[in-house]
N, C-alpha and C positions, 0 to 999 in steps of 0.2 A: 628713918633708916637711910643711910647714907652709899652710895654707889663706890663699888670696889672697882680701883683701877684695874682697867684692862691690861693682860700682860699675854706677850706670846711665850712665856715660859709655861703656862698652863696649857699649850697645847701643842710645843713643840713637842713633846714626843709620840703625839699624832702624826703631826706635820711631815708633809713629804715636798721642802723647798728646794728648788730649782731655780738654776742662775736665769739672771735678769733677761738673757737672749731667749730662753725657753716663751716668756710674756710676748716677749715682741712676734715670736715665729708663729704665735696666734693658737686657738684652741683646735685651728685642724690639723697641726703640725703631731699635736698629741692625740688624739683621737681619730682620726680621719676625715674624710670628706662626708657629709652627710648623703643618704643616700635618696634618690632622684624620687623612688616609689615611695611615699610616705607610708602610705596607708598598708603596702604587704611587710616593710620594713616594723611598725606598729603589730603588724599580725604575729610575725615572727618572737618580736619580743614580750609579745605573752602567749605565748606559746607554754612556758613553764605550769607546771603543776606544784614545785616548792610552794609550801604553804607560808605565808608571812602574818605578822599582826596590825591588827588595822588601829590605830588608836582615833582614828576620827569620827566612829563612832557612838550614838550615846548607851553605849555597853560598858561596864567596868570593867578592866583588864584586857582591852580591845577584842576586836572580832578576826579569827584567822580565815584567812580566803589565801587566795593563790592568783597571778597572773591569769592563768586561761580564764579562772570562774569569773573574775571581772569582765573579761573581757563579754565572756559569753553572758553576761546582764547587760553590757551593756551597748552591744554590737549584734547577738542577738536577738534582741528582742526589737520589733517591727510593726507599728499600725495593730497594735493589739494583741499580735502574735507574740507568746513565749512560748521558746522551745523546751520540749521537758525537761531539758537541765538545766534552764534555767531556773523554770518552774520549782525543780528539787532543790535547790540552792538555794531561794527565795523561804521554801517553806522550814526549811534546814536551819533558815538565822532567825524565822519567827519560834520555831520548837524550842533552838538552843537560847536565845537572847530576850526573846521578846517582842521584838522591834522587823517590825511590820517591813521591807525594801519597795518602797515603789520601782516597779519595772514598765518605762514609759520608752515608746520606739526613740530613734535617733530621728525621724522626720517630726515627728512632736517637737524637738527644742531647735532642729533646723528651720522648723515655721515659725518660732517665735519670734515678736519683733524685737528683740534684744539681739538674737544672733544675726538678723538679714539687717538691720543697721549697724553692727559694727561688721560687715561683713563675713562673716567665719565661713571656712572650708568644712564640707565635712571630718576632714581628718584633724582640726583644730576645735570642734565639736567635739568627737569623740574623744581628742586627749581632755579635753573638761571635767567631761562624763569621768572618764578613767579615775581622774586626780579625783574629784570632787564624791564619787560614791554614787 
């Protein structure tokens, strides 16, 4: 099978192009300046309860979760401690899905030697955790 040329007619009428000074004026011109606190800036943006679909994992038809319940798997959970919502959440994806969540603290992958040689922050830890499940 043979590879179809690429065309921006297939997605311009997605597309939302912007003259060429917009590139140069850099991505803070259009979004802002980042903000200084990571980690409450991170807190704030899952804050949401909208539920969304997870396709990453191995469930068919993805798994729906939400902003905070991530968060609270994976920011509250601590040295063994789960809180009980996380605890419900956890037992919630093995009722409905099957599939078992390991819920392992944030000081568990912050000791591991993979994070302390490439040096990660905890707030580049935690978005890992976030992205990865």
């Amino acid at each position: 099978a043979g590879l179809k040329p690429w065309s921006l007619d297939k997605f311009a009428p997605q597309a939302d192009l912007a003259p060429v000074a917009t590139f140069y004026d850099g991505l803070e011109a259009v979004v802002g300046s980042p903000d200084a606190k990571v980690l409450e800036a991170m807190r704030r943006e899952h804050a949401s309860t909208a539920p969304f679909i997870v396709n990453n994992y191995p469930i068919e038809g993805g798994h729906s979760t939400s902003p905070s319940e991530e968060w609270d798997l994976v920011v509250g959970v601590d040295e063994g401690f789960v809180p009980e919502k996380a605890r419900k959440i956890q037992q919630e994806i093995l009722a409905k899905y099957g599939v078992w969540r390991e819920l392992l603290g944030l000081r568990h992958y912050m000791q591991s030697e993979v994070v302390r040689r490439a040096q990660l922050t905890l707030e580049e830890c935690i978005a890992i955790r976030l992205y990865t499940g």
